[in-house]
VMD Tcl script that draws the C-alpha trace (Angstrom):
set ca {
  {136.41 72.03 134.59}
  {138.55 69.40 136.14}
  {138.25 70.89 140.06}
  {134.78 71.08 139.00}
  {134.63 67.61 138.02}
  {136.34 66.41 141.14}
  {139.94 65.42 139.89}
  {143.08 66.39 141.00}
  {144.76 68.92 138.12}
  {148.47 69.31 138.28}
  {149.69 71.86 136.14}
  {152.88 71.46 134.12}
  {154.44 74.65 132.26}
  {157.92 76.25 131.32}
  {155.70 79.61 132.40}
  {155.56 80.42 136.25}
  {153.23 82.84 135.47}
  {150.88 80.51 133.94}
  {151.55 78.05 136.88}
  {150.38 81.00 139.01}
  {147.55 81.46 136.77}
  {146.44 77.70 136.86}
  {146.64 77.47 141.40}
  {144.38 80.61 141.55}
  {142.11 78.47 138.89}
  {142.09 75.03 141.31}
  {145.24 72.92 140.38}
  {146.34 71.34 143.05}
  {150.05 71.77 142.44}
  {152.19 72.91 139.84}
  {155.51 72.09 138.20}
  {157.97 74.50 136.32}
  {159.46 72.49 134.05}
  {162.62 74.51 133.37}
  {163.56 72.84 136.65}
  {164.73 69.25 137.41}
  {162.62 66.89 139.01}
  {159.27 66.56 137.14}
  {159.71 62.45 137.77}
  {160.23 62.82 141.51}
  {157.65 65.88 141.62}
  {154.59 63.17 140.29}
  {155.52 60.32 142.15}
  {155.66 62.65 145.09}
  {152.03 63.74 144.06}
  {150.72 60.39 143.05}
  {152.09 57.97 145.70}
  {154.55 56.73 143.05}
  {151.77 55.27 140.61}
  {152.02 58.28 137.96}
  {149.43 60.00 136.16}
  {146.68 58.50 135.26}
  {145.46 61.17 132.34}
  {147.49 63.71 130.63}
  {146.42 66.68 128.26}
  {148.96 68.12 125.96}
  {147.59 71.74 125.15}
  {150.93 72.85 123.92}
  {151.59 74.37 120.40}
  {155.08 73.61 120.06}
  {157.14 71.12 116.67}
  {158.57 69.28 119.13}
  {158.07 66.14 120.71}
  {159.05 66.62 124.23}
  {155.74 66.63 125.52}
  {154.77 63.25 124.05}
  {158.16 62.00 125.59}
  {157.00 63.28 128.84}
  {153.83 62.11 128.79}
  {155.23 58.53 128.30}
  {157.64 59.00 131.71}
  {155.27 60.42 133.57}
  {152.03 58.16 133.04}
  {150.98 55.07 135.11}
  {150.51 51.57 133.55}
  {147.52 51.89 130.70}
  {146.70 55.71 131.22}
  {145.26 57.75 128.59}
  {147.18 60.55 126.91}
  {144.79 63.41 125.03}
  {146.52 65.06 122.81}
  {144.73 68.78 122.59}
  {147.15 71.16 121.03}
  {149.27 70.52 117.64}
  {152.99 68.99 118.86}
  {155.63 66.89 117.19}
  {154.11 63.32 116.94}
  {157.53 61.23 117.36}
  {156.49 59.79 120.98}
  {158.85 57.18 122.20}
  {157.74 53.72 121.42}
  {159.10 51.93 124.40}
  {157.55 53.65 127.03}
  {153.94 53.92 125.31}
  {154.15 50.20 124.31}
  {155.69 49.15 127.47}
  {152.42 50.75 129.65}
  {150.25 50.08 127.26}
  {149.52 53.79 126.85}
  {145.84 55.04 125.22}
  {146.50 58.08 122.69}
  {143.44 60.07 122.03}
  {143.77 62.90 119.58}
  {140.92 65.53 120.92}
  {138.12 67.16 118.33}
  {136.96 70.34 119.41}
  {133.71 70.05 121.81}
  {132.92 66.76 121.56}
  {131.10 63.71 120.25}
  {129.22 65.04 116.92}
  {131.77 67.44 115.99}
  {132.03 67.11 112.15}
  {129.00 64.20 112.10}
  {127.04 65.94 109.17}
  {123.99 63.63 111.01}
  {123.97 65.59 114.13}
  {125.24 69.12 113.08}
  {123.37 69.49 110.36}
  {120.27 67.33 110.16}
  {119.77 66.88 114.08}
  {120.06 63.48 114.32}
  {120.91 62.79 117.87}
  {122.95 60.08 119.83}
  {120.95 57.71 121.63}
  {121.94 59.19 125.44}
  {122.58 55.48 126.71}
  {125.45 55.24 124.56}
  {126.51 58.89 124.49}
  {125.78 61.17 127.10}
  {127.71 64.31 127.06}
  {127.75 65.16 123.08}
  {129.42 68.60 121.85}
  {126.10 69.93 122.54}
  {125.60 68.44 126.14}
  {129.01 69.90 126.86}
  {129.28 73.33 125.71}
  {125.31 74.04 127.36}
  {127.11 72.29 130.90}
  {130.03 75.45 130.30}
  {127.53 77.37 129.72}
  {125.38 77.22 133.10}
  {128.73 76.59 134.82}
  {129.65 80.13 134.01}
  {126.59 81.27 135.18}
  {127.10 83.91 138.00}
  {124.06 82.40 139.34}
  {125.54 79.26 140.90}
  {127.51 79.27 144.22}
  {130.59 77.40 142.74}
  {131.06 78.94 138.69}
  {133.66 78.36 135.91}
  {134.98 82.01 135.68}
  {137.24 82.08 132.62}
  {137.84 85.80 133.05}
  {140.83 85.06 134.40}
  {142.34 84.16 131.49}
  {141.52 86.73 129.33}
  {144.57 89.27 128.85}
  {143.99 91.79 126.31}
  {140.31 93.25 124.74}
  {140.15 94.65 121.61}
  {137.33 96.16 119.74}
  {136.40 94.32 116.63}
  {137.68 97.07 113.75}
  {141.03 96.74 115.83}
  {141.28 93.04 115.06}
  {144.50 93.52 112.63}
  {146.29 94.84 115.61}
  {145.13 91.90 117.96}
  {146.42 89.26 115.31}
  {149.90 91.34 115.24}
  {149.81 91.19 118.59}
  {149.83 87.10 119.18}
  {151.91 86.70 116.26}
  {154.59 88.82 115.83}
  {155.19 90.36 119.57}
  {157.06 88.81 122.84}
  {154.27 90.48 124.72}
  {152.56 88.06 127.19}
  {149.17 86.86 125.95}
  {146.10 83.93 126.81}
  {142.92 85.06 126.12}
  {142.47 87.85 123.48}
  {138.96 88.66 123.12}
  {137.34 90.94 120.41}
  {134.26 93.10 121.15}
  {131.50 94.21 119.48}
  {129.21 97.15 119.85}
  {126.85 96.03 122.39}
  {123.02 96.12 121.17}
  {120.67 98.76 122.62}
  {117.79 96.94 124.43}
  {115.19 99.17 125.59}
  {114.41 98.95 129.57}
  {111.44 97.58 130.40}
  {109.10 100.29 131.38}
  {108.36 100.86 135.28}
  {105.38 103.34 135.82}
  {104.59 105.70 138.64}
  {101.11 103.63 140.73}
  {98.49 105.99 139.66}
  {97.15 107.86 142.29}
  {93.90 106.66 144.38}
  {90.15 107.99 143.25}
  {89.05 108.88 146.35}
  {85.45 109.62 145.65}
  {84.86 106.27 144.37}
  {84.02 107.52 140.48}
  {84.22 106.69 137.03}
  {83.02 109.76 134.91}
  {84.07 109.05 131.63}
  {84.28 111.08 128.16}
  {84.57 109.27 125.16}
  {86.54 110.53 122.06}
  {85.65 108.36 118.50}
  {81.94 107.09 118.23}
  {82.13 104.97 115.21}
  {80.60 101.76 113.85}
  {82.92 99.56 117.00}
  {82.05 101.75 119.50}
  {78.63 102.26 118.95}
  {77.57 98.50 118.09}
  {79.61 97.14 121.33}
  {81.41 99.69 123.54}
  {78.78 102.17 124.19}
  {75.65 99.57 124.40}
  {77.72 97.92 126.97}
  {78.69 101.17 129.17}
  {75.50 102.21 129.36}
  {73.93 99.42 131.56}
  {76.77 99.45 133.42}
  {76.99 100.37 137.05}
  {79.38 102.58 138.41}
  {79.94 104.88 135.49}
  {78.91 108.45 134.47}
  {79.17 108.80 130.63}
  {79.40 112.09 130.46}
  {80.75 113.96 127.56}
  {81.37 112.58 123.66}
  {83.47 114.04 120.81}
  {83.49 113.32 117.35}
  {85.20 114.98 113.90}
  {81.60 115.43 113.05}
  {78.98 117.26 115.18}
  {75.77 115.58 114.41}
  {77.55 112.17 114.86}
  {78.58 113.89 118.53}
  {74.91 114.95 118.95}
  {73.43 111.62 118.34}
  {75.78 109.22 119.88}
  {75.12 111.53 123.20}
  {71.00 111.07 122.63}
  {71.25 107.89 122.02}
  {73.29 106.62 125.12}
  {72.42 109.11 127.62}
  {76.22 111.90 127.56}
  {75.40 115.12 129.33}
  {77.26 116.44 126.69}
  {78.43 116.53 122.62}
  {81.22 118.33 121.33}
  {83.39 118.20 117.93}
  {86.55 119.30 120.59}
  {88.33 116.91 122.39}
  {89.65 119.11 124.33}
  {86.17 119.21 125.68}
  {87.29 116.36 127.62}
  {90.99 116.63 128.24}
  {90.41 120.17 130.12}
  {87.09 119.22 131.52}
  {88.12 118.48 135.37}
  {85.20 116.51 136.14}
  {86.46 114.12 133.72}
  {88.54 111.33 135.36}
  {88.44 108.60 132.84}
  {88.97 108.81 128.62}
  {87.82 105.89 126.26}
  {89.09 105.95 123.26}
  {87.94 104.57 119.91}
  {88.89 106.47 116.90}
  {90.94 105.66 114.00}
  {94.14 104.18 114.60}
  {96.59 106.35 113.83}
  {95.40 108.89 116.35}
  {95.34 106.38 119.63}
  {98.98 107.61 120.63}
  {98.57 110.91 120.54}
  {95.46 110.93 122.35}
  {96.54 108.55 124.52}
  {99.39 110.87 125.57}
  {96.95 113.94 125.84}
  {94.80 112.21 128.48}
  {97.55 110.96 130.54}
  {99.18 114.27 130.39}
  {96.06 116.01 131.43}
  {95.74 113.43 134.65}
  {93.18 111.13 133.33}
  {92.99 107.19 133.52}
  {92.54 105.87 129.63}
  {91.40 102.61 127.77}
  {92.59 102.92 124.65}
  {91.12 100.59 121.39}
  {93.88 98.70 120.15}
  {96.35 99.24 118.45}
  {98.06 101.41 121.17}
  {100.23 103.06 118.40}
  {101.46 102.07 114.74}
  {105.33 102.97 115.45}
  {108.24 103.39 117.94}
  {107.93 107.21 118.42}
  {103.80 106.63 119.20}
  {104.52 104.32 121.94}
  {107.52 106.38 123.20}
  {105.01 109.13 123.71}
  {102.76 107.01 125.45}
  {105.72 105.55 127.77}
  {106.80 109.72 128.58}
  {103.05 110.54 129.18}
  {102.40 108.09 131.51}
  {105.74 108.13 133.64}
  {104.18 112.10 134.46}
  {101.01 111.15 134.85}
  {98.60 110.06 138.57}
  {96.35 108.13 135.52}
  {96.74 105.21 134.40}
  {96.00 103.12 130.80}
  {94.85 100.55 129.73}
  {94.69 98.68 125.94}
  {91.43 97.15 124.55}
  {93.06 93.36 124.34}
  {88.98 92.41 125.53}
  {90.13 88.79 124.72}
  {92.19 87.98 127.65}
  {88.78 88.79 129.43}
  {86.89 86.19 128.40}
  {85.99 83.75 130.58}
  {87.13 80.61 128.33}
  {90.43 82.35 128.04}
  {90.38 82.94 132.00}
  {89.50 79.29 132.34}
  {92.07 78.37 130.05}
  {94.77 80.48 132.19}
  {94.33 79.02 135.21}
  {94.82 75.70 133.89}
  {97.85 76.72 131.69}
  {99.56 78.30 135.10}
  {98.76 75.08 136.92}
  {101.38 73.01 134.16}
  {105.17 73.77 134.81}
  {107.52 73.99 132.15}
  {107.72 75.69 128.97}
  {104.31 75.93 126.84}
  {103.18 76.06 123.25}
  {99.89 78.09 122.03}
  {98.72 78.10 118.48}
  {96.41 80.54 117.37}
  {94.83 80.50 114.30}
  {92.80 83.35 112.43}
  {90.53 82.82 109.96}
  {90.30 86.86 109.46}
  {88.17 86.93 106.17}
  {89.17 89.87 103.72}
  {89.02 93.69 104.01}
  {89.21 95.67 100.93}
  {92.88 96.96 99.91}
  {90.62 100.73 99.76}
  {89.66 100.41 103.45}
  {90.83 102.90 105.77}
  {92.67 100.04 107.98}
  {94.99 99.17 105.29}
  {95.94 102.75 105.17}
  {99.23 102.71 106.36}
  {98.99 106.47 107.58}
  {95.45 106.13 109.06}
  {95.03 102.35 109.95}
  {98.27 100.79 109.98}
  {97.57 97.48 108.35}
  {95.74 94.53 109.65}
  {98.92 93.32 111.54}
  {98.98 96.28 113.62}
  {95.44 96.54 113.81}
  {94.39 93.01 114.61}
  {96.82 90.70 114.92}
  {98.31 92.52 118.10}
  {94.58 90.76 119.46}
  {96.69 87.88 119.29}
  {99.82 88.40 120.15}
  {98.39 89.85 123.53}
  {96.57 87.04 123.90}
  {99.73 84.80 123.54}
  {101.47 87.21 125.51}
  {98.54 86.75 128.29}
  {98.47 82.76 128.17}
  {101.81 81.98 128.22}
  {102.87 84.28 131.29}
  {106.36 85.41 130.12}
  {108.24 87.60 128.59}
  {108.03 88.19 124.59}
  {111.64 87.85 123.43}
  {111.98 87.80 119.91}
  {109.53 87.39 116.98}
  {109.87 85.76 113.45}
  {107.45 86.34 111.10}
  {106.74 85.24 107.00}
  {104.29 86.33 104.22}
  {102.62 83.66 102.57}
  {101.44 83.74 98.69}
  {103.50 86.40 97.63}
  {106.73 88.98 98.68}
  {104.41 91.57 99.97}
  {105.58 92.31 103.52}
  {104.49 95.66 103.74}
  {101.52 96.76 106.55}
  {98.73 95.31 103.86}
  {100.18 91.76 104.39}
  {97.03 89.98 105.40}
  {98.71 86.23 105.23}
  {101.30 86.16 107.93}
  {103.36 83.26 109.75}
  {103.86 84.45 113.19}
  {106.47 83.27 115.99}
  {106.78 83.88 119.44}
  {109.55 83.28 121.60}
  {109.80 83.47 125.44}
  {111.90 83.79 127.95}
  {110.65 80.85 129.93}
  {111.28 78.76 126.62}
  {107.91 79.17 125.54}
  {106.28 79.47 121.67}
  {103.48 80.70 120.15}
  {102.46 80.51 116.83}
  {100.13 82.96 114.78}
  {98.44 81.91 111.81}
  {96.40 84.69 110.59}
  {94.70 84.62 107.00}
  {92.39 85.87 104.65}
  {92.54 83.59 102.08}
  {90.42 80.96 104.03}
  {86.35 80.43 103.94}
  {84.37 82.94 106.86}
  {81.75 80.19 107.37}
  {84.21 78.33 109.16}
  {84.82 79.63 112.97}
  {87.18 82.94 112.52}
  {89.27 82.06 115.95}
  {90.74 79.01 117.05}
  {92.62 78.34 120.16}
  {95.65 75.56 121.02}
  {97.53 75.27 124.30}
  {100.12 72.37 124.98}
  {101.48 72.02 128.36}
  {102.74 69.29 130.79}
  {100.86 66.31 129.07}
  {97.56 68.48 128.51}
  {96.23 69.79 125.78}
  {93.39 72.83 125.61}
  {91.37 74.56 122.77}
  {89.06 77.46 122.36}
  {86.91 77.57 119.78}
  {85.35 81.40 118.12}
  {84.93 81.79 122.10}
  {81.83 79.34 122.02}
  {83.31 76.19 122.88}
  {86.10 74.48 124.58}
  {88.03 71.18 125.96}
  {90.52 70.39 128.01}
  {92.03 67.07 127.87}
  {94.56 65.97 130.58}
  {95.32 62.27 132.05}
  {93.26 60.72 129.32}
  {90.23 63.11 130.15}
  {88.13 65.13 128.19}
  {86.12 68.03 129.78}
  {83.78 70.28 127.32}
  {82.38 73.68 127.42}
  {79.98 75.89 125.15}
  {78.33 79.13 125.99}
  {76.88 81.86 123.70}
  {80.33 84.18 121.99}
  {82.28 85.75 124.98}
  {85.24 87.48 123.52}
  {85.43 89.74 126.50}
  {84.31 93.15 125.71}
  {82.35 93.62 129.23}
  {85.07 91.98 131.56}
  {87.30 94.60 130.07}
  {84.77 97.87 130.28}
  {84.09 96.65 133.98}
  {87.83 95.93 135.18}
  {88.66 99.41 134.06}
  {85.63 101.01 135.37}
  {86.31 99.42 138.62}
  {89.84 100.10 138.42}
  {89.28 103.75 138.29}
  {86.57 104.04 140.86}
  {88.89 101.96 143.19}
  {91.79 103.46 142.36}
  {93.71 100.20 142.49}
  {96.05 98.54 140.39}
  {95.52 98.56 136.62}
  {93.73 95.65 134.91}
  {96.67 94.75 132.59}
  {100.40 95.35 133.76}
  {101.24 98.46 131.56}
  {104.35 97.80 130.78}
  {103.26 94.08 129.44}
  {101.23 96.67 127.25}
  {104.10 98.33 126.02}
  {105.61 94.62 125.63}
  {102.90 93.76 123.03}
  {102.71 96.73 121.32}
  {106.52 96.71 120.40}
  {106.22 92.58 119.57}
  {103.24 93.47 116.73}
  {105.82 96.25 115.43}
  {108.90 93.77 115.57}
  {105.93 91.38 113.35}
  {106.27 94.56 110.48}
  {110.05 94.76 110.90}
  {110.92 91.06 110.62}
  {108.42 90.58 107.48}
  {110.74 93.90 106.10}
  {114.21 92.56 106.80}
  {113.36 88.86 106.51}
  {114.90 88.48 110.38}
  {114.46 87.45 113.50}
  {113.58 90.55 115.85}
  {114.78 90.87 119.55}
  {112.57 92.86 121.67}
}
mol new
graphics top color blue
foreach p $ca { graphics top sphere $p radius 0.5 }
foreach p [lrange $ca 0 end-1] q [lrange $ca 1 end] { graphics top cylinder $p $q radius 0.2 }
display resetview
């Protein structure tokens, strides 16, 4: 830290191997003192003015270091005392050069302040610049292997031990001869999962999109299907259902070549390239994995599973498969939220997006509070919004924090949750989602703070964008983005090109809304 700062070190030790130790780390010169001469040695190095700061890191009860510190400093230097020493300096000489004894705390200014450690209250920087704070974050990037010059302090660790050996560490320092600096205890490292990398899908050729459709219920029929059927570019050609007259009159009514209670119907059917699938929730990873195994591109209705193993399945499929997938987060394919995007990549620095959900109520009997069959409303709908977060903000999800509201029920059924995001770029997002609130007012609203601008979306009819004291306004008819996400995945599989949504950013999402679940459970934060 002192190269680094640009002063000459000198290094003063009874310990050549130390001495050794401090040269390799940038002192200048260094001094055994079990040799004569320290008083010649300094005015040889200083031009005969002495020292003009000295640090006493020794641990020693005596007092020869204070008493060398006094022969060896210049008129009015400062001595910092840093280690624990006898304290009976020599009078004279301190008094004589009018010597400045500083007695170090740990870190820096704010160390014990109760002010600043533990209600934040921070120094004006005017008056203090480099607080304990200040200087343990400048370590910190100094030890950064990123930088061309770096404060590597694994030099001066000597001896690793793993944390259920600690006894033997502490025998070690104190009741062995055996040379010792640094003694560091380890821990079990934590398991992160990679982030996925997929195989590109393979190119379509033939410039088609026949697709087969497995779920027809209330979603699909009221928005999916209406939409796919005026749309160019795709051949909807086989549905299957767990019922067969449901099969037989979703095909009538939307024009499938063919019905079928199977869905194998479609996963062996080779003139099948694409699978949409909107049934029940707890059956999207399994299916998901089926279609991908059997070579076909998929859109998937969210959620893309309701546990670990689901989405490991999905992760296996896919890595094996020339398809590709894609989740039904329609949101991000709105054209407010595209608008909103743009802008939002346009700001450097971090950002912070606040999403509110005025969700209504769904009956504790419904199939999507199910655990088994639906999941819960946090896997089910809230990953809308944690993709959408995920989508906005343009960075990694790292962690997430989440709370209950109203009560201690933080099982799937929660429908009051506190949600936060945290990013790698240093980034937050904020979830709101609730049930307890009135439906007639709007059921989505949309905050975005970013270098000195502020944007909102409101239920996807409205929105503003204020920046530089300006105030531009927006309102269409309800575009949540249910036919920009049909058509990029249509077009994605007729073009064979790159995916609409970066799969593994998919994955990303999908293991965030779990982490929601686990850190309601365990009353945590949750790394990703």
């Amino acid at each position: 830290l002192l190269v680094l700062s640009g002063v000459r070190a000198m290094a003063l030790d009874y310990n050549p191997e130390r001495l050794k130790l401090a040269k390799t780390l940038g002192a200048d010169a260094a001094f055994d003192l079990s040799q004569d001469g320290i008083e010649n040695f300094v005015q040889g190095e200083t031009g005969g003015l002495g020292m003009d700061g000295i640090i006493i890191s020794a641990a020693t009860e005596s007092s020869e270091p204070f008493q060398l510190a006094g022969t060896i400093a210049r008129d009015r230097a400062r001595v910092c005392m840093v280690g624990m020493t006898g304290t009976e300096f020599p009078y004279r000489e301190f008094m004589q050069k009018e010597l400045n004894l500083v007695v170090s705390r740990s870190y820096g200014p704010g160390r014990y302040d109760p002010d600043f450690e533990g209600r934040n209250i921070k120094y004006p920087e005017g008056w203090v610049r480099w607080t304990e704070t200040e200087n343990l974050a400048e370590c910190v990037r100094l030890m950064s292997p990123s930088l061309p010059v770096r404060l590597d302090v694994g030099l001066l660790t000597t001896h690793k031990y793993a944390l259920d050996d600690a006894e033997n560490a502490y025998a070690m320092i104190t009741g062995t001869n055996e040379p010792h600096l640094g003694v560091v205890l380890t821990y079990q490292a934590k398991e992160i999962a990679p982030k996925p990398s997929f195989p590109a899908a393979s190119e379509n050729s033939d410039g088609r999109c026949v697709l087969g459709v497995i779920g027809a219920g209330g979603f699909a029929r009221s928005v999916l299907l209406p939409q796919l059927k005026k749309m160019d570019g795709v051949t909807l050609h086989s549905v299957a259902t767990r019922r067969g007259a449901s099969a037989e009159k979703t095909a009538e009514g939307f024009g499938f070549k063919h019905a079928s209670t199977d869905t194998s119907a479609i996963l062996d059917n080779p003139d099948i390239n694409a699978v949409l699938i909107a049934t029940r929730h707890d059956s999207h990873a399994s299916l998901t994995a089926a279609a991908l195994a059997a070579g076909k591109s998929v859109l998937v209705e969210k959620p893309l599973g309701l546990d670990r193993d689901g989405i490991n399945a999905v992760i296996e499929a896919r890595n094996e498969s020339d398809g590709f997938f894609q989740v039904g987060f329609n949101r991000r394919f709105s054209g407010m939220t595209q608008n909103l995007k743009r802008r939002l990549d346009g700001k450097s620095g971090a950002k912070f997006v606040v999403l509110r959900i005025n969700a209504g109520q769904v009956p504790a009997d419904s199939w999507i509070q199910a655990a088994d069959e639906g999941g819960g409303r946090i896997l089910g709908e809230v990953c809308h919004f944690v993709d959408l977060a995920r989508h906005l903000i343009g960075s990694e999800i790292v962690s997430v924090q989440a709370d209950a509201a109203g009560s201690s029920d933080t099982s799937n059924t929660c429908d009051d949750v506190a949600i936060t995001l945290h990013f790698a770029d240093g980034s937050l997002a904020t979830i709101a989602y609730t049930s307890m609130g009135d439906t007639s007012v709007s059921k989505e609203r949309i905050e975005a703070y970013g270098g000195g601008a502020v944007y909102t979306i409101d239920n996807f009819r409205s929105a503003s964008f204020t920046d530089n004291g300006k105030t531009e306004t927006s309102s269409s008819g309800q575009d949540k983005g249910f036919k920009g996400s049909l058509k990029a995945f249509v077009d994605a599989v007729r073009s064979g090109g790159t995916p609409p949504i970066d799969e593994a950013e998919l994955i990303e999402t999908s293991l965030a809304t779990i982490a929601v679940l686990e850190s309601l459970r365990d009353g945590r934060r949750v790394d990703l």
